[in-house]
Backbone as CSV, one residue per row, in Angstrom:
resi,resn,N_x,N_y,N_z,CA_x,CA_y,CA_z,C_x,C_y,C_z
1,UNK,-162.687,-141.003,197.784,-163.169,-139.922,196.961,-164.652,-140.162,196.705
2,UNK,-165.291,-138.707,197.118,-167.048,-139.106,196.566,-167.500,-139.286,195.154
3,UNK,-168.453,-139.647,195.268,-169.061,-139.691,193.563,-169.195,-138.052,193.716
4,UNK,-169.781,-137.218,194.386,-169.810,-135.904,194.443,-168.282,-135.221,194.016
5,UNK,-167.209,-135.816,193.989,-165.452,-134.714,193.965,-165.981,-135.332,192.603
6,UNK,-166.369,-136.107,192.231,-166.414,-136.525,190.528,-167.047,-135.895,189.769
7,UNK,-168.551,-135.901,190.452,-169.558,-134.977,189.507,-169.753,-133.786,188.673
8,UNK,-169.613,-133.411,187.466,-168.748,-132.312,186.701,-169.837,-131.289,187.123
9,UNK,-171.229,-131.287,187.377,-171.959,-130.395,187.955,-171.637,-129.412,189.474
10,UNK,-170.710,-130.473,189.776,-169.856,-129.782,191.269,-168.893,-129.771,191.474
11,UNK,-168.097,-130.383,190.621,-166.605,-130.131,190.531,-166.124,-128.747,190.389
12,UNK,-164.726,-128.133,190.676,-163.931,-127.056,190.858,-162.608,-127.649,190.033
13,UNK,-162.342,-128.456,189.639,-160.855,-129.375,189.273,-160.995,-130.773,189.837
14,UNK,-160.002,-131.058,189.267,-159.606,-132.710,189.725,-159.460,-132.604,191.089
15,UNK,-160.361,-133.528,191.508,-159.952,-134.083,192.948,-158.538,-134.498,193.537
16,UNK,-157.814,-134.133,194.260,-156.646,-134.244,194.474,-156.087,-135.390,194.250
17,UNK,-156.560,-136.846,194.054,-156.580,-137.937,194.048,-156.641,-138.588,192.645
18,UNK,-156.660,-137.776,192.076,-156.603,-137.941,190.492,-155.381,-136.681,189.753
19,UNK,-154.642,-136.073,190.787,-153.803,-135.938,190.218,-152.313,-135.938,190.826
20,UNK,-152.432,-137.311,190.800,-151.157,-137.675,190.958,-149.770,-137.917,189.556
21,UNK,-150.285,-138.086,188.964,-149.545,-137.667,188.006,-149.273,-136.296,187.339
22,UNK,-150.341,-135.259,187.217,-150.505,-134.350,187.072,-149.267,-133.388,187.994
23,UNK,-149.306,-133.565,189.495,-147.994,-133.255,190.327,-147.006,-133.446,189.531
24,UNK,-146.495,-134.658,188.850,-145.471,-134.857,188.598,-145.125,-134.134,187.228
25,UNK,-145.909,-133.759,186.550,-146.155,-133.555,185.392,-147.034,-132.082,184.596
26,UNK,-146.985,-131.365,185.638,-147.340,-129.848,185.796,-147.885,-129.541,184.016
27,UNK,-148.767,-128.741,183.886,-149.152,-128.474,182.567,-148.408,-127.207,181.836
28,UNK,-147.615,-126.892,182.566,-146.689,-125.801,182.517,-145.537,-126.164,181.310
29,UNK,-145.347,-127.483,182.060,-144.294,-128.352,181.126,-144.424,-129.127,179.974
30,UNK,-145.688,-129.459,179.766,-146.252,-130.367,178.595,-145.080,-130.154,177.769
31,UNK,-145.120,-129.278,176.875,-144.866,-129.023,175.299,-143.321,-128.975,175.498
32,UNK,-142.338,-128.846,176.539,-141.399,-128.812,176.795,-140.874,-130.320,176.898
33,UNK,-141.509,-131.407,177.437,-141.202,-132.796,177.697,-140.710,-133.657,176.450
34,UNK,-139.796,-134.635,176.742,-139.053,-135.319,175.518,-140.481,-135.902,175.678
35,UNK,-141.383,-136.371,175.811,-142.022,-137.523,175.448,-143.465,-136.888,174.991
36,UNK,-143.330,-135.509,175.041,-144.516,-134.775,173.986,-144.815,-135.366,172.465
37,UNK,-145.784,-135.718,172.262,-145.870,-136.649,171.094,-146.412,-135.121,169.930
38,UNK,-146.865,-135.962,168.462,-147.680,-135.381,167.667,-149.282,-135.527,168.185
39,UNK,-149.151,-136.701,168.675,-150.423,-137.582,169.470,-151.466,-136.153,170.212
40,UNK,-150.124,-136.253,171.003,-150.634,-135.032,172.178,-151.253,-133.887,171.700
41,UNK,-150.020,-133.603,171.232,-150.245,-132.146,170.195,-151.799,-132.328,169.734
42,UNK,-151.675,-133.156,168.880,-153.237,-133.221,168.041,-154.555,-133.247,168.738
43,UNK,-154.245,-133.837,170.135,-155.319,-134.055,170.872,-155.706,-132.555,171.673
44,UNK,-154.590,-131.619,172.155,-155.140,-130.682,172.637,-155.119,-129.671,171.579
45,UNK,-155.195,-129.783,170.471,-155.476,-128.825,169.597,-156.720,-129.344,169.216
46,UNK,-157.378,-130.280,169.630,-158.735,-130.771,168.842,-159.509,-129.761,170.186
47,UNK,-158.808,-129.539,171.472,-159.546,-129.289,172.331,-159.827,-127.963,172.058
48,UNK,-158.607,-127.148,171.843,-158.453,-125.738,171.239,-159.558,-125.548,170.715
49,UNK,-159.566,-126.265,169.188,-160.584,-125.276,168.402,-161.687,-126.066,168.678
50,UNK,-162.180,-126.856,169.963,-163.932,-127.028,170.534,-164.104,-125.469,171.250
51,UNK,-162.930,-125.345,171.831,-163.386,-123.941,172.691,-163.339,-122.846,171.822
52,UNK,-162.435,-122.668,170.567,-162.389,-121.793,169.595,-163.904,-121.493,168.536
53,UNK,-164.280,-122.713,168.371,-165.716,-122.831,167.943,-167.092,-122.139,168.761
54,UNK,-166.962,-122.678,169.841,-168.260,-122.789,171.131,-167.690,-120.723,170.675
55,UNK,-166.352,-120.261,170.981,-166.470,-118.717,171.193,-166.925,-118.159,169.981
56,UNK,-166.980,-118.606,168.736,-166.988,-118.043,167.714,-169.075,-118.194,167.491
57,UNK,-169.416,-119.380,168.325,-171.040,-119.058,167.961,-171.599,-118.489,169.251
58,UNK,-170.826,-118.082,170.105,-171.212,-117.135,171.034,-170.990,-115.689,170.730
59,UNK,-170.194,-115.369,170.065,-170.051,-114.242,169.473,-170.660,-113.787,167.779
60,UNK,-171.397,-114.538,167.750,-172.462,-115.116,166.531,-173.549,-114.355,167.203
61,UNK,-174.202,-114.694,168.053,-175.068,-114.920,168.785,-175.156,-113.173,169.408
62,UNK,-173.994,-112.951,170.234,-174.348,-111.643,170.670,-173.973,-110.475,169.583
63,UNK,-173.877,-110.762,168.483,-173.556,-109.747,167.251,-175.010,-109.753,166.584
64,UNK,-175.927,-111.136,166.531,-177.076,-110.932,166.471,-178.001,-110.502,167.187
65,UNK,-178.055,-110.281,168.452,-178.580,-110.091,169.464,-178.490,-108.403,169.280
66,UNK,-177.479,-107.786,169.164,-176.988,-106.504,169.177,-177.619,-105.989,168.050
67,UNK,-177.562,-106.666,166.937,-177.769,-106.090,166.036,-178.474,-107.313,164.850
68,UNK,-178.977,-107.640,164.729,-179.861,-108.886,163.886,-178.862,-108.811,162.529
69,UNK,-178.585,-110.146,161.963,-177.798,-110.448,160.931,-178.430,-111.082,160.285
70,UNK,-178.798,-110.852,158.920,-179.397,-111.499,157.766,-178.211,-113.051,157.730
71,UNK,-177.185,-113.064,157.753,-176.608,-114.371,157.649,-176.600,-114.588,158.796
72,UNK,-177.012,-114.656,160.206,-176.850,-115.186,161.452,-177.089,-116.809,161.163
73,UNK,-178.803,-116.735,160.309,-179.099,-118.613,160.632,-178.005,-119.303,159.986
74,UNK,-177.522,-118.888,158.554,-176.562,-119.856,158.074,-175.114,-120.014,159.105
75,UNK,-174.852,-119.075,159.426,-173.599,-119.032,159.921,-174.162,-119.886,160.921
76,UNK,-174.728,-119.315,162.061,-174.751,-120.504,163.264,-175.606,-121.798,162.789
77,UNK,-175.992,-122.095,161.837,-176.076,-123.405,161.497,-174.413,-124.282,160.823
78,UNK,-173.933,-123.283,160.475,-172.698,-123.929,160.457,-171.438,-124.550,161.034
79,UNK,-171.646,-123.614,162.219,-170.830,-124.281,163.328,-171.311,-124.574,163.799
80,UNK,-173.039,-124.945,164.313,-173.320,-125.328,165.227,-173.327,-126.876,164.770
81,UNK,-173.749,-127.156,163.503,-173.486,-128.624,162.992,-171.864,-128.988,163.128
82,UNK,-171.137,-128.155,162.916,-170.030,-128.448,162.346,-169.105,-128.956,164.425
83,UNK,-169.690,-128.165,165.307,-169.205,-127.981,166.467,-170.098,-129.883,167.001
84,UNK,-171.284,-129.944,166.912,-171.358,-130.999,167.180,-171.441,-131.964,166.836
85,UNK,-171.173,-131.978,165.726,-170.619,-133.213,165.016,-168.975,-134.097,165.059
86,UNK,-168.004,-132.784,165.257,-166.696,-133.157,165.600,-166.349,-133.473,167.125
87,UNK,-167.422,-132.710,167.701,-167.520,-133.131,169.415,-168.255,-134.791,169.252
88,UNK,-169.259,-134.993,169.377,-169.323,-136.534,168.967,-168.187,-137.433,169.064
89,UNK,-168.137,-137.493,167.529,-166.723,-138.282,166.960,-165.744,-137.776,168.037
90,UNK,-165.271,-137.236,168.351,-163.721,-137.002,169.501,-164.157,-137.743,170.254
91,UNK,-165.179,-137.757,171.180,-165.799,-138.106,172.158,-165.762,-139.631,171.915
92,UNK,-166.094,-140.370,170.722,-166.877,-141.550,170.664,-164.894,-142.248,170.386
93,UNK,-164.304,-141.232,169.997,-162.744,-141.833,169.648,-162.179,-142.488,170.648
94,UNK,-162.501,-141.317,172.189,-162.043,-141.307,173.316,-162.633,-142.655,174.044
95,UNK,-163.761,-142.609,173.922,-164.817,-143.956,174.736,-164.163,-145.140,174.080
96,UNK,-163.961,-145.257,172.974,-163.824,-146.719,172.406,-162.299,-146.833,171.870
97,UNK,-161.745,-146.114,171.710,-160.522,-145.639,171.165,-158.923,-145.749,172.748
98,UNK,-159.056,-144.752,172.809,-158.114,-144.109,173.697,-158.580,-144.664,175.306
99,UNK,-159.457,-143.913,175.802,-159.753,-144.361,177.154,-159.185,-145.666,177.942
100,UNK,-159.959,-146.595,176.791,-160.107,-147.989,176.741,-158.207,-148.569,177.010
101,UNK,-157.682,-148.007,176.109,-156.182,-148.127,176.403,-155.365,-147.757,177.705
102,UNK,-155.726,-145.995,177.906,-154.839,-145.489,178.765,-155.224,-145.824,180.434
103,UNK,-156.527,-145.946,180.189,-156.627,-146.614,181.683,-156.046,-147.691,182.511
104,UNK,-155.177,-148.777,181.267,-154.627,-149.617,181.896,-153.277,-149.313,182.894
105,UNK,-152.983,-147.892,182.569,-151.695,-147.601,182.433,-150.993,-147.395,183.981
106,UNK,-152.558,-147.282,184.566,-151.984,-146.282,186.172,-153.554,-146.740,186.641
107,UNK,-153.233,-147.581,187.786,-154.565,-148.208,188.513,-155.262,-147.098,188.923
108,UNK,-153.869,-145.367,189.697,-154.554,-144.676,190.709,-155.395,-143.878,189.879
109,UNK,-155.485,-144.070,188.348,-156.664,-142.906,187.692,-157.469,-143.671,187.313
110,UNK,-158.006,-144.693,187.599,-159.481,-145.736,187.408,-159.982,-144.831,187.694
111,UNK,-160.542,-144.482,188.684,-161.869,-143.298,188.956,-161.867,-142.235,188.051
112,UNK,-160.324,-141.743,187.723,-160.749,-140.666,186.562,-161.497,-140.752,185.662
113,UNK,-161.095,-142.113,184.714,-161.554,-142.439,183.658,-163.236,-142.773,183.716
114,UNK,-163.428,-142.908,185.165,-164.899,-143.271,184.909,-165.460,-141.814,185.411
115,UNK,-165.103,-141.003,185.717,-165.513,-139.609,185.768,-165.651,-139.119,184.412
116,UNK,-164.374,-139.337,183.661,-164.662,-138.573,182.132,-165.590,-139.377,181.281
117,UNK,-166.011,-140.477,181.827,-166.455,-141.468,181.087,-168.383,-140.979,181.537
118,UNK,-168.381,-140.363,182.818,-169.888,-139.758,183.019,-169.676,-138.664,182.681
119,UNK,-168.638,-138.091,182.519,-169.127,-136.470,181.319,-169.243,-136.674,180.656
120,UNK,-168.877,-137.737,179.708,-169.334,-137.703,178.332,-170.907,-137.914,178.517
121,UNK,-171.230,-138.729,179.088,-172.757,-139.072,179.425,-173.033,-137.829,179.674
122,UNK,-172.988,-137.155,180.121,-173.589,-135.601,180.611,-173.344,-134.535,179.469
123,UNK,-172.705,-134.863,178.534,-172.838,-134.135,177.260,-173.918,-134.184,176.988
124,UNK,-174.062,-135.387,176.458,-175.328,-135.380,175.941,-176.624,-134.709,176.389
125,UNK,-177.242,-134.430,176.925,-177.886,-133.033,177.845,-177.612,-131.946,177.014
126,UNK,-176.464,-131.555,176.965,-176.037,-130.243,176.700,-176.142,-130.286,174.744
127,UNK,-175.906,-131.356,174.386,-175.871,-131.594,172.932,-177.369,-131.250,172.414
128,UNK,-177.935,-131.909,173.260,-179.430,-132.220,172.893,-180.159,-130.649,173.199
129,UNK,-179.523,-130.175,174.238,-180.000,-128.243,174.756,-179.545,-127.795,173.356
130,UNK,-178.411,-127.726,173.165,-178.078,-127.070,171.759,-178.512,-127.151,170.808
131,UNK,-178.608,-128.301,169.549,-179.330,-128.414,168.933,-180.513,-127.966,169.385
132,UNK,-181.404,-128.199,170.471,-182.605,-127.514,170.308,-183.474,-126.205,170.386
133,UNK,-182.201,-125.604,170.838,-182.233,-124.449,171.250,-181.673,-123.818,169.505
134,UNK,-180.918,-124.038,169.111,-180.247,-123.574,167.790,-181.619,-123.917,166.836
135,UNK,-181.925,-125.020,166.724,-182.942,-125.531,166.273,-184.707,-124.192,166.052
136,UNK,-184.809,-124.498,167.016,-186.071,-123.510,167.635,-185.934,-121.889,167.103
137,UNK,-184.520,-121.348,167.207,-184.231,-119.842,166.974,-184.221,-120.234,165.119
138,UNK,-183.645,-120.973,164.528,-183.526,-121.024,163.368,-185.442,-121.143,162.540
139,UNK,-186.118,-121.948,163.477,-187.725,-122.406,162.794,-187.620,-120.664,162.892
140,UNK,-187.840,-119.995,164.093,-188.695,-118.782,163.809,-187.500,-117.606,163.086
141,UNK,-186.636,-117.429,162.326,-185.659,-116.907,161.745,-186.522,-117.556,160.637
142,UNK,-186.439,-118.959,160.299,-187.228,-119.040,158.772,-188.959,-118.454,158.572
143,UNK,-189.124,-118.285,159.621,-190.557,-118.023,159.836,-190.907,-116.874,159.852
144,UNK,-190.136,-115.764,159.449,-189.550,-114.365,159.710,-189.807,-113.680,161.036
145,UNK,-189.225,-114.800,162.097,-190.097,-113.991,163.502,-188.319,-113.805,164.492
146,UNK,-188.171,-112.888,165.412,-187.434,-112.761,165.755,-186.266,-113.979,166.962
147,UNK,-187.831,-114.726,167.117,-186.895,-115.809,167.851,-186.239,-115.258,169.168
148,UNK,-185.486,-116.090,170.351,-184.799,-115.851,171.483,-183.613,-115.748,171.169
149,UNK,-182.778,-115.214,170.591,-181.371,-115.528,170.480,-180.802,-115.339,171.758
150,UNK,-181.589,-114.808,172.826,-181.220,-114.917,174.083,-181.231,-116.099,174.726
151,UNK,-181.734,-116.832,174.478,-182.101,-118.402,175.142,-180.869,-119.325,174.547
152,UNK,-180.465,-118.681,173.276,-179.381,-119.514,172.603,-178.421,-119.034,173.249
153,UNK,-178.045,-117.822,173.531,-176.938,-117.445,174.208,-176.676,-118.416,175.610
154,UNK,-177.761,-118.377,176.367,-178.056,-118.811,177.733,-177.235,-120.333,177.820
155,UNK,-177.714,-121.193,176.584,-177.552,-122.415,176.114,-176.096,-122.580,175.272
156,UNK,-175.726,-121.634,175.066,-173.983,-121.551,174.494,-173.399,-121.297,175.850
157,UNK,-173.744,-120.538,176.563,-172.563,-119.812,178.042,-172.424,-121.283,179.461
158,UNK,-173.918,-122.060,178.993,-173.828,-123.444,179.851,-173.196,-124.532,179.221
159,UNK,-173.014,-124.277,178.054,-172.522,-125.626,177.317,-170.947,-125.324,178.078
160,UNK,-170.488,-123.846,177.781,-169.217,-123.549,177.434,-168.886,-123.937,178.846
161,UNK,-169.072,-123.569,179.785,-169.072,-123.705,181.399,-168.635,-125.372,181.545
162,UNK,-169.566,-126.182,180.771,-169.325,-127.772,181.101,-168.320,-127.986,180.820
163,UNK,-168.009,-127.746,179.162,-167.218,-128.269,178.491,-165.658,-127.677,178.863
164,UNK,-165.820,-126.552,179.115,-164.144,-126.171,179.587,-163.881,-127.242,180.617
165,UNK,-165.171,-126.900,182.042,-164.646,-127.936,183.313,-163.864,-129.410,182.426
166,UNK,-165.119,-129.978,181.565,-164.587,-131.387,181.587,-163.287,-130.814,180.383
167,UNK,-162.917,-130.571,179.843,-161.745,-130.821,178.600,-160.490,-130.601,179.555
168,UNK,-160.475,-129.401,180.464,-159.387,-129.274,181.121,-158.987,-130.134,182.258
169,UNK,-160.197,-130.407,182.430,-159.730,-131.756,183.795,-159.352,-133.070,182.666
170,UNK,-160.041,-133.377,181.884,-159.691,-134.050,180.710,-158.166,-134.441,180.319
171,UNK,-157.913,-133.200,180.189,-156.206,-132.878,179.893,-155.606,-132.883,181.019
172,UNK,-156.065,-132.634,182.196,-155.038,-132.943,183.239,-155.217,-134.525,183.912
173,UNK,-155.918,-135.005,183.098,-156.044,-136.669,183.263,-155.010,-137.403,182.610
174,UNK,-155.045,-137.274,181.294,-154.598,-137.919,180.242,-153.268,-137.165,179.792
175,UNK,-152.965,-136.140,179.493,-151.502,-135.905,179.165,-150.562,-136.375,180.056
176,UNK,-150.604,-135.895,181.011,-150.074,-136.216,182.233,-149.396,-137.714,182.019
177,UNK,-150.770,-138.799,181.762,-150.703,-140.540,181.690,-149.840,-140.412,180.376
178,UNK,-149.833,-139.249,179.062,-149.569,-140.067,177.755,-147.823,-139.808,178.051
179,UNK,-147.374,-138.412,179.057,-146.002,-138.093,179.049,-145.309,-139.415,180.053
180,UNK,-145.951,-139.659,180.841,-145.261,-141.223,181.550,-144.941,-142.320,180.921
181,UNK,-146.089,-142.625,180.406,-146.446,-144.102,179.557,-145.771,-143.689,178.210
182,UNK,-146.124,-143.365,177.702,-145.655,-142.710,176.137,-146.922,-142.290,175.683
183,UNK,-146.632,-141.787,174.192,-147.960,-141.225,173.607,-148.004,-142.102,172.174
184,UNK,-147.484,-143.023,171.933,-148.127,-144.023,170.480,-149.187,-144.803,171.251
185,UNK,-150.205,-144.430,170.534,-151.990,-145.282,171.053,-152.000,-146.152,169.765
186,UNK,-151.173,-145.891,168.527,-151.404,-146.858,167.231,-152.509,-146.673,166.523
């Protein structure tokens, strides 16, 4: 497998080779499996409302765009702190937390883990676009100037693009491993 089937900038899905468990373990079936945890549950509902968030300041964004909102800055300062701040922490849970565990579990997803382990690295890019982009529209909003809320949009529709690729390949990494192995991480 190339470093290229890895790279979340060119990826389409998991490389066939990373889902070997996933075969066995179809996402169809998750929530149906005796060995569906609370674990699980909790983990793809953390994923839920990242994508539930990212839609809610994209639709922030083109409601201001459409039509300028006297509460636009507070509101998208609110999720936009609130969106990357809980992305972080998940993230930093996963690196030092979880990862660190489930990789022992199944030699043939070593490469996965170090794939999700360079998206997270490649967040950061996108963290740092956001904030600054959110950042920048908010100075000239306090400045009473109209600002790009187009550039923020631009910078919400690329985040969203990454972050689906990696969460769903994400989940077809790791559920997959937690319904085999079990799902108590402790």
């Amino acid at each position: 497998m190339s470093d290229a089937a890895l790279d979340i900038a060119t990826r389409h899905g998991l490389p066939d080779e990373l889902k070997v468990l996933l075969e066995k373990f179809p996402r169809a079936g998750w929530r149906d499996h005796p060995a569906f945890s609370d674990l699980i549950a909790f983990w793809l509902d953390r994923h839920m409302m990242f994508r539930e968030v990212m839609s809610r300041m994209q639709n922030a964004t083109r409601m201001h765009i459409a039509n300028p909102q006297e509460r636009f800055g507070t509101e998208i300062t609110r999720y936009t702190g609130f969106f990357l701040n809980q992305l972080h922490e998940h993230h930093m849970v996963e690196d030092h937390h979880y990862f660190p565990q489930l990789k022992r579990f199944d030699f043939r997803l070593a490469r996965g883990f170090e794939m999700l382990d360079a998206d997270h690295h490649a967040l950061d890019g996108h963290i740092h676009a956001l904030a600054g982009a959110t950042n920048a529209l908010l100075e000239d909003l306090n400045a009473g100037r109209a600002g790009e809320p187009g550039r923020l949009l631009d910078v919400h529709e690329e985040f969203e693009r990454f972050l689906e690729r990696h969460l769903t390949d994400e989940e077809d990494v790791i559920v997959p491993v937690l319904l085999k192995y079990g799902g108590d991480m402790g």
